[in-house]
C-alpha positions in Angstrom: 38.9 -7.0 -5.2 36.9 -10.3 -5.0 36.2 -9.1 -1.3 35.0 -5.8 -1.8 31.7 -3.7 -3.4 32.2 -2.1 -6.8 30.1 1.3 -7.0 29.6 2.0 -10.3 28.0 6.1 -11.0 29.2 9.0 -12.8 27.9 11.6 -10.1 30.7 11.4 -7.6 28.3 12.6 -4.4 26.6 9.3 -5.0 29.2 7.6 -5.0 30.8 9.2 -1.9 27.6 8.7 0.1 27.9 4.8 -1.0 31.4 4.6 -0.6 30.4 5.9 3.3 27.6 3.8 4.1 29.1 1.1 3.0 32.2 1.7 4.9 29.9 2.5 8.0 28.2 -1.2 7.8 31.7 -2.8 7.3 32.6 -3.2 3.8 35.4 -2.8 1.5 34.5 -0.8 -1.7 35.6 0.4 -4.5 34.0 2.6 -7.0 33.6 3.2 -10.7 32.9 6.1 -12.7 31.4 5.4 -16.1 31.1 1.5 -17.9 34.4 1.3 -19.1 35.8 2.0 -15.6 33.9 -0.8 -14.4 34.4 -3.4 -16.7 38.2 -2.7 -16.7 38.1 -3.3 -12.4 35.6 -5.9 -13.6 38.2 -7.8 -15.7 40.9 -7.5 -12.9 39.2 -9.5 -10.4 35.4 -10.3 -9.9 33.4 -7.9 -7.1 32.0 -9.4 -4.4 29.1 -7.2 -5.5 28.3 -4.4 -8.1 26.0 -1.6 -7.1 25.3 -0.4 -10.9 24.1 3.3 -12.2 21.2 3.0 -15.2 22.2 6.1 -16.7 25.7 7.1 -17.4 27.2 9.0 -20.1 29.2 6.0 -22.1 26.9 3.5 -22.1 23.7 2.5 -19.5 23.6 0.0 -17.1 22.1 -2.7 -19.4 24.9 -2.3 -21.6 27.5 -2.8 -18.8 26.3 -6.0 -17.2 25.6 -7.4 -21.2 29.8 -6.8 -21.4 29.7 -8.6 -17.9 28.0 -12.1 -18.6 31.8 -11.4 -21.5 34.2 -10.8 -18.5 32.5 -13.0 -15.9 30.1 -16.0 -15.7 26.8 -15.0 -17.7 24.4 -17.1 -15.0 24.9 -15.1 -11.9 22.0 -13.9 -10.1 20.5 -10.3 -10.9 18.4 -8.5 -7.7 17.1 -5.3 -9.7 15.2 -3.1 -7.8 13.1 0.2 -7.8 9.5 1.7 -7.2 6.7 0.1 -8.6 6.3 0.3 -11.7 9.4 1.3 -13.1 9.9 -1.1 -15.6 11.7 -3.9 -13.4 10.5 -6.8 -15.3 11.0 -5.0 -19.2 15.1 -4.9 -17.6 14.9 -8.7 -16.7 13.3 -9.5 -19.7 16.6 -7.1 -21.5 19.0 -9.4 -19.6 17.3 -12.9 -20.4 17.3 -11.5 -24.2 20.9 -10.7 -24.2 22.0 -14.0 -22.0 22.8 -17.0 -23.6 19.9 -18.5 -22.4 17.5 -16.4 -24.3 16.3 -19.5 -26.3 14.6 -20.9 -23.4 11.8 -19.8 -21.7 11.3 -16.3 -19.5 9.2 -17.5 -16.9 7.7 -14.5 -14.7 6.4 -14.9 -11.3 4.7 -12.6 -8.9 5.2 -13.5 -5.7 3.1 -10.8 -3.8 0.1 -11.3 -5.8 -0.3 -15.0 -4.5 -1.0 -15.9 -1.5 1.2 -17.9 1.1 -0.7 -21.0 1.3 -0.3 -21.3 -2.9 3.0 -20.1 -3.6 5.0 -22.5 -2.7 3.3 -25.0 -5.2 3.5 -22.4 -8.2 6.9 -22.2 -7.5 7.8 -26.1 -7.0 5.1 -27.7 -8.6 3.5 -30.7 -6.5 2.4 -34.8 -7.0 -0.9 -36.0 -7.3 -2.6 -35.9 -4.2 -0.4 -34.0 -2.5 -3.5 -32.0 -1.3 -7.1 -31.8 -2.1 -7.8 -30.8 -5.2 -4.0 -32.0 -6.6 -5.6 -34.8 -8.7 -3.0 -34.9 -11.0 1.0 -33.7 -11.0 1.9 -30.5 -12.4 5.4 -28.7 -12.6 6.0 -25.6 -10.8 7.6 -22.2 -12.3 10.8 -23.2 -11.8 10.9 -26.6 -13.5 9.0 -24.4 -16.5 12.3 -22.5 -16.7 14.6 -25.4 -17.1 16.9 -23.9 -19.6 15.6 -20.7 -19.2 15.4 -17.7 -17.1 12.8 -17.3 -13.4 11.7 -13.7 -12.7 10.9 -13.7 -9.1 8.9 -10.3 -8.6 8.2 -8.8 -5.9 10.9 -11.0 -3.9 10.7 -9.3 -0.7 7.2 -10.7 -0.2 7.9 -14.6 -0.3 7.4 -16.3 3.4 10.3 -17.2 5.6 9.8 -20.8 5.3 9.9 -20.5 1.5 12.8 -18.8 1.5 14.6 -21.7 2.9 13.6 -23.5 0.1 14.5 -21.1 -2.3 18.0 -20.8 -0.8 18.7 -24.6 -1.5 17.7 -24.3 -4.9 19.8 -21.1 -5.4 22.8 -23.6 -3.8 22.1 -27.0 -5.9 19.7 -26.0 -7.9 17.5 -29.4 -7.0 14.0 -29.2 -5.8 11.3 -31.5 -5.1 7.7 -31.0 -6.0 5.1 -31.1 -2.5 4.0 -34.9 -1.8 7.0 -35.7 -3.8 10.2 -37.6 -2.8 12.3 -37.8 -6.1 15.3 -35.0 -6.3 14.8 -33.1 -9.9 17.7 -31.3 -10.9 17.0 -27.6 -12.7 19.1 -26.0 -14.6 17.6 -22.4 -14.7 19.1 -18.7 -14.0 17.0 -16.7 -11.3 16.4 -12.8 -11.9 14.7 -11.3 -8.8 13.0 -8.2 -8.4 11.6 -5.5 -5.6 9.9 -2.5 -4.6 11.2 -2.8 -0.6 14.1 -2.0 1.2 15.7 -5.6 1.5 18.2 -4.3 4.2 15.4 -2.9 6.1 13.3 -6.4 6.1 16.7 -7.9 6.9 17.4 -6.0 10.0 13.4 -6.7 10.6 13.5 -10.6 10.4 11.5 -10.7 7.4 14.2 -11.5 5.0 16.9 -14.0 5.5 20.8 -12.4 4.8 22.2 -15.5 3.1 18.9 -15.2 0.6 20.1 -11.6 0.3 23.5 -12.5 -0.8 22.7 -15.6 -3.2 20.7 -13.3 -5.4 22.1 -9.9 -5.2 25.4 -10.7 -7.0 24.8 -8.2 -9.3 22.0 -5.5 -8.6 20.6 -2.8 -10.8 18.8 0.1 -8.8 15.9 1.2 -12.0 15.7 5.0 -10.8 11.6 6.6 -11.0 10.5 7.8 -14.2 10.4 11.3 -12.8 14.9 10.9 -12.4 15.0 10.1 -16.0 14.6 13.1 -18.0 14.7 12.7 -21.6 13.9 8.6 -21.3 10.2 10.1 -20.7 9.7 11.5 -24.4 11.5 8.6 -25.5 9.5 6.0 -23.8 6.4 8.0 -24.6 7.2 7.7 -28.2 7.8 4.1 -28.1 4.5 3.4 -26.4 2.6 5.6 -28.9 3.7 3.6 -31.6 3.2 0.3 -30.0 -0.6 1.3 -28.7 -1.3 2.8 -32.5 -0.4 -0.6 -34.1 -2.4 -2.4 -31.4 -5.6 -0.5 -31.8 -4.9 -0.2 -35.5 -5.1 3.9 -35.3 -1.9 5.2 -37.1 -0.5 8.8 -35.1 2.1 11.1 -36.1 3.5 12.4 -32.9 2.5 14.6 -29.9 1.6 18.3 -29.9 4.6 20.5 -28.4 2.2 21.1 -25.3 1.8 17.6 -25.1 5.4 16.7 -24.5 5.7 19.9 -22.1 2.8 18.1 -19.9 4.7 15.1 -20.4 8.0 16.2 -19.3 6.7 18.3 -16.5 4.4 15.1 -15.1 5.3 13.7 -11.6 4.7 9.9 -12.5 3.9 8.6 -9.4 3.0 5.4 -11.2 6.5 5.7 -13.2 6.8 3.8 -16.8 3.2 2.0 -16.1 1.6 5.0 -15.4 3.1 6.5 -19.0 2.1 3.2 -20.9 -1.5 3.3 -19.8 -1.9 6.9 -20.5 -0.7 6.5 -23.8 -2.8 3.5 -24.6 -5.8 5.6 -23.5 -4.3 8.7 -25.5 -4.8 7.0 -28.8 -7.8 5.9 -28.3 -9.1 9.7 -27.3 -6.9 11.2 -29.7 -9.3 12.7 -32.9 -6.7 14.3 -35.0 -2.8 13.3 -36.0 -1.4 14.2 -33.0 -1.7 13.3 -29.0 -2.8 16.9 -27.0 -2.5 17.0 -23.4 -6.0 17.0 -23.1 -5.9 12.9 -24.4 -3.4 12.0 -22.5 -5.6 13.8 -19.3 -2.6 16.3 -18.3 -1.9 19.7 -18.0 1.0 22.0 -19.4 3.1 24.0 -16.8 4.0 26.9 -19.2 2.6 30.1 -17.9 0.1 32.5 -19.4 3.3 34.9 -20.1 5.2 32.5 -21.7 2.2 31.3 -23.8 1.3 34.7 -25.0 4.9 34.8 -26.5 5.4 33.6 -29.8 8.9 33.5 -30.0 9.4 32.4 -26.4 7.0 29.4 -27.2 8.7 28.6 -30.6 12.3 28.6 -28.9 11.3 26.5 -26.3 9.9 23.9 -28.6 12.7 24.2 -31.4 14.6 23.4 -28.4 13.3 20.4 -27.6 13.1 19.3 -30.8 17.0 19.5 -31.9 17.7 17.7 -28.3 15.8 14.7 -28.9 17.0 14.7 -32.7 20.7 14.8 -31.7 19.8 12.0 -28.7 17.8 9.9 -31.8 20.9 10.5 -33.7 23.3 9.4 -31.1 24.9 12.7 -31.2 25.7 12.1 -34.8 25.2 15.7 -36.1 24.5 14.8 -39.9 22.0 12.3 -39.4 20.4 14.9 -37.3 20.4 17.7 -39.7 18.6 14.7 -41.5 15.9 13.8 -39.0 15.0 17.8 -39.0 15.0 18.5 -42.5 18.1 20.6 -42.2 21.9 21.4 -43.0 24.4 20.3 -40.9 25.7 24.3 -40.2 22.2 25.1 -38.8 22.1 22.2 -36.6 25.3 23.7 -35.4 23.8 27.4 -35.1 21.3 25.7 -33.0 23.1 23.7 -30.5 24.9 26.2 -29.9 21.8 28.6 -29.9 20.3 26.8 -26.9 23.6 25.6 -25.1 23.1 22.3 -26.2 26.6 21.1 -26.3 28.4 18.0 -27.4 29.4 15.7 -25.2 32.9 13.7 -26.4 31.2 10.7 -26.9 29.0 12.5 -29.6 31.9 14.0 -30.9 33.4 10.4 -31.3 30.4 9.6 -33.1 30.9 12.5 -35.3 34.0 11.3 -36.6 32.7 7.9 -36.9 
């Protein structure tokens, strides 16, 4: 197995159009269907490379490359991608926090937001008067992490020539500051990030393939906000309560109409995009509750179904019971709890709306 590509999804059409590309571009794979799949083929002999689902139905991708860094070493390389904004650095941060380096220092870099010509001495520091204006020495980024964890965002973006110099730290992990001659030995873990097709800029010239390889040991595709279904009135709920602390504004909740705008909401600007409308939301907001008129969106439900009470109150009673039992980790008495109910009508209502159990919620039934 240490030659081949583990694919790791529950939705077995991705993993046969993987399994094919893959096999078209000449490599070996083999494939996964939940977390406990992987880390079993995991334990058996390391993957050359793991192509990792976020969401699957026993445990998330975070979760399986935490029991990783358990059943393999816990400093390899992580290239997570996914469209901007979708939360790449909050999932670096997740692995630095549950790495046993998460004493030292999380050192985030951009690498597309600074240009060429200054990069390269954020990144490896430089001596005094290496240039002009370098009238003293300062460390770069990646002596800062020394002990620690480097978040290279936006990786796709750094130069060629820098790259090189990247690669020889990802090797030996020694650098040497600009002007400087002295070898300085760094102990620190690299996280990378992107928003480009790396495989595309590889075929281009843009990226080099043994860069590619030194970081991507493990990967972790983050999918758009829009793919993640009931992580948006989750996340929206986390951000409301984080923005009303900040701006010192306490706020119950959302209006039902509000979480139908949220849920029906394109994202285009995915988890940012819902983090800066909440902030905004509270501030606007005059009464207990976020509308959809704070958080500037619209409801999709349509002048029928509005002008039906008991259609309207279905839908949300709905929607209310779901994200209890998904609060309640499909624990059905604590859910009962969270609603102010009995147990037997949280029963009548899952099975009301067809929301059934799962058999890991059953597990945690029993437990």
């Amino acid at each position: 197995m240490a030659s081949k590509i583990l694919i790791v999804d529950d939705e077995p059409f991705n993993l046969d159009l993987l399994e094919q590309e893959l096999d078209e571009l000449g490599f070996a794979s083999e494939r996964a269907n939940n977390g406990a799949q992987a880390l079993q083929k995991i334990a058996r002999g390391n993957p050359a490379l793991v192509l990792l689902d976020y969401q699957m139905p026993d445990m998330n991708g975070i979760e399986v490359l935490r029991n990783i860094r358990l059943v393999g070493t816990s400093d390899v390389p992580v290239l997570i991608t996914g469209e901007s904004g979708t939360g790449k650095e909050l999932v670096a941060r997740a692995i630095h926090g549950q790495s046993a380096r998460t004493s030292g220092a999380f050192v985030a870099i951009n690498c597309g937001a600074i240009p060429d010509t200054l990069l390269e001495s954020e990144l490896f520091g430089y001596e005094k008067g290496a240039f002009t204006g370098a009238v003293q020495q300062r460390k770069g980024r990646i002596e800062s992490a020394r002990g620690g964890t480097l978040f290279l965002d936006e990786i796709g973006d750094i130069p060629l020539a820098l790259q090189v110099k990247l690669l020889r730290f990802l090797q030996n992990h020694e650098i040497q500051r600009l002007g400087g001659k002295e070898t300085i030995v760094v102990d620190a873990r690299i996280l990378a990030a992107t928003n480009i097709d790396l495989q595309k800029a590889m075929n281009e010239g843009r990226f080099r393939e043994d860069l590619y390889y030194r970081l991507c040991v493990v990967t972790i595709d983050v999918p758009p906000l829009r793919e993640r279904g009931s992580d948006i009135s989750l996340l929206a709920r986390t951000f409301l309560v984080r923005a009303s602390d900040e701006l010192k504004k306490p706020l119950k909740g959302f209006t039902p109409q509000a979480i139908d705008a949220l849920m029906s909401h394109g994202w285009p600007g995915n988890v940012r995009e819902l983090e800066n409308r909440l902030k905004r939301a509270v501030v606007m907001a005059e009464g207990w509750y976020v509308t959809p008129e704070n958080l500037e969106l619209q409801t999709t439900v349509s002048p029928v179904d509005a002008s039906t009470l008991k259609s309207s109150r279905d839908h949300h009673e709905k929607e209310l019971v779901r994200l209890a039992m998904e609060k309640a980790e499909g624990n059905v008495t604590r859910a009962a709890s969270y609603l102010g109910v009995s147990r037997p009508t949280v029963y009548q209502l899952l099975a009301r709306y067809g929301l059934k159990k799962t058999k890991a919620e059953d597990h945690n039934e029993k437990a």
